[in-house]
C-alpha positions as CSV (number, residue, x, y, z in Angstrom):
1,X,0.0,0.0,0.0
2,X,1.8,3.6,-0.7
3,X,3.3,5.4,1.2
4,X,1.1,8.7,1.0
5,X,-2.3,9.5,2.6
6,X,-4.1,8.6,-0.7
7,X,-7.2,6.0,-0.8
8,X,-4.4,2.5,-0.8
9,X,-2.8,3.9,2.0
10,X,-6.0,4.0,4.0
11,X,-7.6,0.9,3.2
12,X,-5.6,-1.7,5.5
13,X,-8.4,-0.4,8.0
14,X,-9.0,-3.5,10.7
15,X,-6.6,-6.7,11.5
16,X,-4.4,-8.4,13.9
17,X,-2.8,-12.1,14.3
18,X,-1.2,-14.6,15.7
19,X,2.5,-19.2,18.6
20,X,2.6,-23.1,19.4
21,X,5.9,-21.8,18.5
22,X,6.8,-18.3,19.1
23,X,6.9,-16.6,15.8
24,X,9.3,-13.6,16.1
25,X,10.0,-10.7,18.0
26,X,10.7,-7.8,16.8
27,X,9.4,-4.1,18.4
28,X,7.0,-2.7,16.8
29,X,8.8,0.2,14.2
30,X,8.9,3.7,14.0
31,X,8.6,4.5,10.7
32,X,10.1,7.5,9.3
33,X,7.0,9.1,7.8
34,X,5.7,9.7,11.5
35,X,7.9,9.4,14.1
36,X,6.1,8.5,17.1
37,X,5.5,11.3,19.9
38,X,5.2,10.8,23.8
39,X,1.9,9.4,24.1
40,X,-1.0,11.8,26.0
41,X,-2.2,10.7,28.9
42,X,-5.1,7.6,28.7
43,X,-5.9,5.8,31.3
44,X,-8.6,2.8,31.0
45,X,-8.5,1.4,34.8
46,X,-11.9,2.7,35.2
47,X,-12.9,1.1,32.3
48,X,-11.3,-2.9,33.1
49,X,-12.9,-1.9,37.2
50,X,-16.3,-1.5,36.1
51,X,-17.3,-4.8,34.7
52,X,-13.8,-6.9,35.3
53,X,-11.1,-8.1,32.9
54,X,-8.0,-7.1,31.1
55,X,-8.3,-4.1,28.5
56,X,-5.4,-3.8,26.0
57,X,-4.9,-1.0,23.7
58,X,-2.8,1.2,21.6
59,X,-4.2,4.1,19.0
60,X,-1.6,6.1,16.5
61,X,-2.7,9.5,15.1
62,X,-0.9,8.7,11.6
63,X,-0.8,12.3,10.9
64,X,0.7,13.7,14.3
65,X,2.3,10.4,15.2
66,X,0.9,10.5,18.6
67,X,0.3,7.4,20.0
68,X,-1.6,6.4,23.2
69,X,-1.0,3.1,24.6
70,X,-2.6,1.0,27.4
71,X,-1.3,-2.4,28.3
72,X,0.5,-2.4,25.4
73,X,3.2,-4.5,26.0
74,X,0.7,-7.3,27.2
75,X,-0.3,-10.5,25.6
76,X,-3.7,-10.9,24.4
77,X,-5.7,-13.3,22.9
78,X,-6.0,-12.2,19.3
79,X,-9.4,-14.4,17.9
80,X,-10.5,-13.6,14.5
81,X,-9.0,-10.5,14.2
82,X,-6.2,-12.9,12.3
83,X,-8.4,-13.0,9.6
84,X,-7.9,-10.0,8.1
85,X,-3.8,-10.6,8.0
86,X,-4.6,-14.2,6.5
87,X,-5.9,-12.7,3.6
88,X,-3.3,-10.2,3.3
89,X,-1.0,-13.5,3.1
90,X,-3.2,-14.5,0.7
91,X,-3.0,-12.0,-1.7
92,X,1.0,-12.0,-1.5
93,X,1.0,-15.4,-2.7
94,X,-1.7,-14.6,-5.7
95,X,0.5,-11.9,-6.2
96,X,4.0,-14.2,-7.0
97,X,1.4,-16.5,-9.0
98,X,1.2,-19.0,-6.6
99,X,-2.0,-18.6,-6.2
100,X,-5.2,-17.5,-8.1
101,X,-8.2,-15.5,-6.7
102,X,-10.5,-17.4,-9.0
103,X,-9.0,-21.3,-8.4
104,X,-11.7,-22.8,-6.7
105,X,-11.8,-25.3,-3.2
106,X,-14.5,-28.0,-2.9
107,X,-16.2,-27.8,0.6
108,X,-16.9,-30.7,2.3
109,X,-18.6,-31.7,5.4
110,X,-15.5,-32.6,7.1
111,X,-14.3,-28.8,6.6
112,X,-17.8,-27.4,8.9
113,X,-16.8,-26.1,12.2
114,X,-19.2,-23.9,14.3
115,X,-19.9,-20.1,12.9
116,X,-20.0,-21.2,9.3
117,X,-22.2,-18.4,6.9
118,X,-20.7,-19.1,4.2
119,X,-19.2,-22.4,3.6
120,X,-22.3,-24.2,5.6
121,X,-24.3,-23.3,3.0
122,X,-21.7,-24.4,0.4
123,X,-20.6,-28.0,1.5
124,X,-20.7,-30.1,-1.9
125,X,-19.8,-27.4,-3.9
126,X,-16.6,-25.2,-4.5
127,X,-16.0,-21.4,-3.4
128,X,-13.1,-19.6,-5.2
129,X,-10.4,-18.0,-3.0
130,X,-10.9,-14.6,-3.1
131,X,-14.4,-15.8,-1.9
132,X,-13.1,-17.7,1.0
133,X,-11.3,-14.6,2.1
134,X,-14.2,-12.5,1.7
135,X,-15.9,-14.9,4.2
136,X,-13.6,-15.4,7.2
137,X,-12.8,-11.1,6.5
138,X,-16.3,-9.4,6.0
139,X,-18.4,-12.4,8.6
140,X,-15.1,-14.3,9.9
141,X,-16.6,-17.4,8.7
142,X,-14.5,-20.2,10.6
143,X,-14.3,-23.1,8.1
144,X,-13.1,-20.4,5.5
145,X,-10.3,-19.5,7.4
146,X,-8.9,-22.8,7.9
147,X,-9.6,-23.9,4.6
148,X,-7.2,-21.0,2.9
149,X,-4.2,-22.0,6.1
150,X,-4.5,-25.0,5.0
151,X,-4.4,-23.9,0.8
152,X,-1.4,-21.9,1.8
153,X,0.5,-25.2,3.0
154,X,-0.8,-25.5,6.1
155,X,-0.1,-23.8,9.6
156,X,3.7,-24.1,9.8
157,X,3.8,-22.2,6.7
158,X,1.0,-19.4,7.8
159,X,3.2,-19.0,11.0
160,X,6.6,-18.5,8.7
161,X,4.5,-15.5,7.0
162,X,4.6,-13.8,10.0
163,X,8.2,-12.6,10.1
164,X,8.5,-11.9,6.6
165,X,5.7,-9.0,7.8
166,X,8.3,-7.8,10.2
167,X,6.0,-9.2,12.9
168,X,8.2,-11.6,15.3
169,X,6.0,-11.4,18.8
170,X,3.0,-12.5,17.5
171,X,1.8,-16.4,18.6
172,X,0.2,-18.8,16.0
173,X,-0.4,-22.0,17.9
174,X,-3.6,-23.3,16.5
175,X,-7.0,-23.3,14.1
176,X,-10.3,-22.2,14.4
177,X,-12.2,-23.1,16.6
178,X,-9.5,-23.7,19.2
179,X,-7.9,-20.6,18.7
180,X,-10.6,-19.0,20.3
181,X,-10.1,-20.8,23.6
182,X,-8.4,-17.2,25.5
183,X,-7.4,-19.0,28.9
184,X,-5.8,-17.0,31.2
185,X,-2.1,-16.5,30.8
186,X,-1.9,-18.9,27.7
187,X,0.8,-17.7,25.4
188,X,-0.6,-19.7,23.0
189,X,-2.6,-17.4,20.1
190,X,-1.7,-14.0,21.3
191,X,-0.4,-10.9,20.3
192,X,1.0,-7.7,21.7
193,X,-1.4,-4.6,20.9
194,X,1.7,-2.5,19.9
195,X,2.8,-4.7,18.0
196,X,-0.8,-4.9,16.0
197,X,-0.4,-1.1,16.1
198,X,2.8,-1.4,14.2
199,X,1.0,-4.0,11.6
200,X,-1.7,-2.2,10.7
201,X,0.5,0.4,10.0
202,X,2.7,-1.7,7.6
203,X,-0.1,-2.9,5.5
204,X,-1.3,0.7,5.5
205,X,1.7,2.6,4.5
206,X,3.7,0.0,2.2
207,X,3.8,-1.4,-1.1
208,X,2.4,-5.5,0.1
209,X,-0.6,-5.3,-2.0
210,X,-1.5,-4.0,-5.6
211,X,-3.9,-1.0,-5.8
212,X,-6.5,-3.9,-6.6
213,X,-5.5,-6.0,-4.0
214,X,-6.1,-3.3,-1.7
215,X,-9.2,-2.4,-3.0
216,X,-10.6,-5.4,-2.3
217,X,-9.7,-6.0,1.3
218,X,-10.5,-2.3,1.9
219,X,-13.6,-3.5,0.3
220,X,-14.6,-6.6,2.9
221,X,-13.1,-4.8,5.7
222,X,-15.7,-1.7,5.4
223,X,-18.3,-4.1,4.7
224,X,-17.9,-5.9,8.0
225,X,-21.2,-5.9,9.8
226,X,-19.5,-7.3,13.0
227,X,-18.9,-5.8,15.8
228,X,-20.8,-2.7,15.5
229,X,-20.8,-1.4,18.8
230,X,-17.3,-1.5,19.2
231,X,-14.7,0.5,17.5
232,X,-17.7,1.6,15.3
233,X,-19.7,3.6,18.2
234,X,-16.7,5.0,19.2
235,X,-16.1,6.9,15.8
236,X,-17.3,10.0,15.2
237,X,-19.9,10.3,13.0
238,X,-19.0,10.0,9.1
239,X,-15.9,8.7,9.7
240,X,-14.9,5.5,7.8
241,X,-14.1,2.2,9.6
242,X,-12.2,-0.6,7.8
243,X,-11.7,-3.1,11.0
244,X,-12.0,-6.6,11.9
245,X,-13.6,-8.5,14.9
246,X,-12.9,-11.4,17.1
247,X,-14.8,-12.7,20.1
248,X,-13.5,-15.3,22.0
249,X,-13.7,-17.0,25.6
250,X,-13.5,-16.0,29.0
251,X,-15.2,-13.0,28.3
252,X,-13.0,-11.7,25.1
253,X,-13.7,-9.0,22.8
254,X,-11.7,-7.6,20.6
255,X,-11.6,-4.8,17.7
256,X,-8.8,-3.6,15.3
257,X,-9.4,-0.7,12.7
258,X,-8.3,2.2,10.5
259,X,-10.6,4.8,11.2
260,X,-10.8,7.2,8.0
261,X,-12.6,11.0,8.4
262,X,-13.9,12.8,5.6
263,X,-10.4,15.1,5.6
264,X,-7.2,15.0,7.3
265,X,-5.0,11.6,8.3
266,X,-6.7,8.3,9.9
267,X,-6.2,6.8,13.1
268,X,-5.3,3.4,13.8
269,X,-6.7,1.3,16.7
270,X,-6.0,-1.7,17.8
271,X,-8.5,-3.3,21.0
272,X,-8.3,-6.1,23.1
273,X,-10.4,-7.0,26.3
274,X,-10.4,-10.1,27.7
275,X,-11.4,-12.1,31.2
276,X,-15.1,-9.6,31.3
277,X,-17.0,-13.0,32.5
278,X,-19.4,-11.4,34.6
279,X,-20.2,-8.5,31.7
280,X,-22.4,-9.1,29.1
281,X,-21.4,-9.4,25.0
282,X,-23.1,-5.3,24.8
283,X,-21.0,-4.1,28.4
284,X,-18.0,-5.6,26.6
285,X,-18.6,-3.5,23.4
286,X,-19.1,-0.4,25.1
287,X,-15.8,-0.6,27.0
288,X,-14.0,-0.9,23.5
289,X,-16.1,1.8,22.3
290,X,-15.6,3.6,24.9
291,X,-11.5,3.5,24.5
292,X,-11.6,4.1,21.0
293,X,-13.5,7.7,21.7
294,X,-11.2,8.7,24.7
295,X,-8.0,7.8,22.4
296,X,-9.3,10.4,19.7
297,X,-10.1,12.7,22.4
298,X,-6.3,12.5,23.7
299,X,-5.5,13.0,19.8
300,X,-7.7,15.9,19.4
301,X,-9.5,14.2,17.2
302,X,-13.2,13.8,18.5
């Protein structure tokens, strides 16, 4: 994606991803464009004290390169926010020609794992990549997911892909469903919100994707009806929110974006809160929403 404010550089809006053996670390990067600032003051205790749990977070004003950060150093349970990096990984490898968005993968019933949309309704028949990615992106259909891990050579080889991002903190340990599992201090499918911060940021303000390419994650990402009382509510009014979802156990929710406004440089969120057992699926979206809004508040930007 270029390097300037123009429509590819805004459209990596929402992802995040994934150990059984630890896949790199490398700090997130400064990049030269914006060299990060001393972050304004957020604090989020309130926000983990009123219904429980473990809130991770970390905004970047691309434009000022301010950055607010809360936990952010943390491991967190990253769910199906993943899904939106898978098919960035996808893309690379249509992109070399070892792959094609139109070759097509027979479903079967032996694929179908629960929160299935897309290929439950397909088993017997054959979806084409690009839309398998559409699935596990725009309604994180499950099955999809693993079905393109596995198209892609498997989980040893989606886990290499992650230092070839730059991205060496980040734990892949395991497929969907089990991925989703979020026990308390597992290392095991977690990631480091800063560190997501510093992804987003890549896929935003690089040259991984084709203009096309980039189009047509922006595309599913936008077109995400997950998750709307998360990093969406939080957003100010007419602002444009490319992000991905994941939900998980032990009282997980989570939210990554790029959050576009009509004029001026985006902001780039990335939200996890997990161990809220005692709060319900909507108290649990309102603390993320609730973040998001007092990060662009810190930034100036509400």
């Amino acid at each position: 994606m270029g390097g300037g404010l123009d429509r590819r550089g805004l459209i990596a809006g929402g992802l995040g991803l994934g150990l059984g053996s630890a896949v790199g670390a490398c700090a997130p990067r400064d990049r030269e464009e914006a060299p990060a600032q001393p972050d304004p003051d957020l604090i989020l205790s309130d926000l983990e004290t009123r219904h429980g749990g473990r809130l991770g977070f970390a905004a970047l004003d691309v434009g000022s390169g301010r950055r607010v950060l809360w936990r952010a150093q943390e491991r967190f349970p990253f769910c199906s926010t993943f899904k939106a990096f898978l098919a960035v990984a996808t893309l690379e490898r249509v992109q070399r020609d070892e792959e094609r968005l139109d070759r097509a993968v027979r479903v079967t019933e032996a694929d179908l794992i629960p929160h299935a949309p897309v290929t439950g309704a397909a088993v017997g028949r054959s979806l084409t990549l690009r839309e398998l990615m559409q699935a596990a992106v725009e309604v994180s259909d499950n099955p999809a997911a693993n079905i393109l891990i596995r198209e892609m050579g498997g989980i040893a080889v989606w886990r290499s892909w992650w230092p070839t991002f730059g991205d060496t903190t980040t734990v892949i340990s395991r497929l969907e469903p089990d991925l989703n599992t979020a026990l308390p201090n597992d290392p095991r499918d977690t990631c480091l919100p800063e560190q997501t911060l510093a992804n987003i940021r890549e896929m935003a303000f690089s040259d991984r994707l084709t203009p096309e390419h980039d189009a047509l994650l922006h595309g599913w990402l936008t077109a995400s009806p997950t998750g709307p009382n998360r990093i969406k509510a939080g957003a100010p009014e007419g602002w444009t929110v490319a992000h991905k979802t994941g939900t998980g156990a032990n009282g997980t929710a989570n939210d990554v974006a790029m959050l576009t406004p009509l004029s001026g440089s985006p902001v780039i969120v990335a939200a996890y809160f997990t161990g809220a057992t005692g709060a319900t699926d909507d108290q649990r979206d309102a603390v993320i929403a609730e973040a998001t809004r007092r990060a662009l508040k810190a930034f100036g930007r509400d």
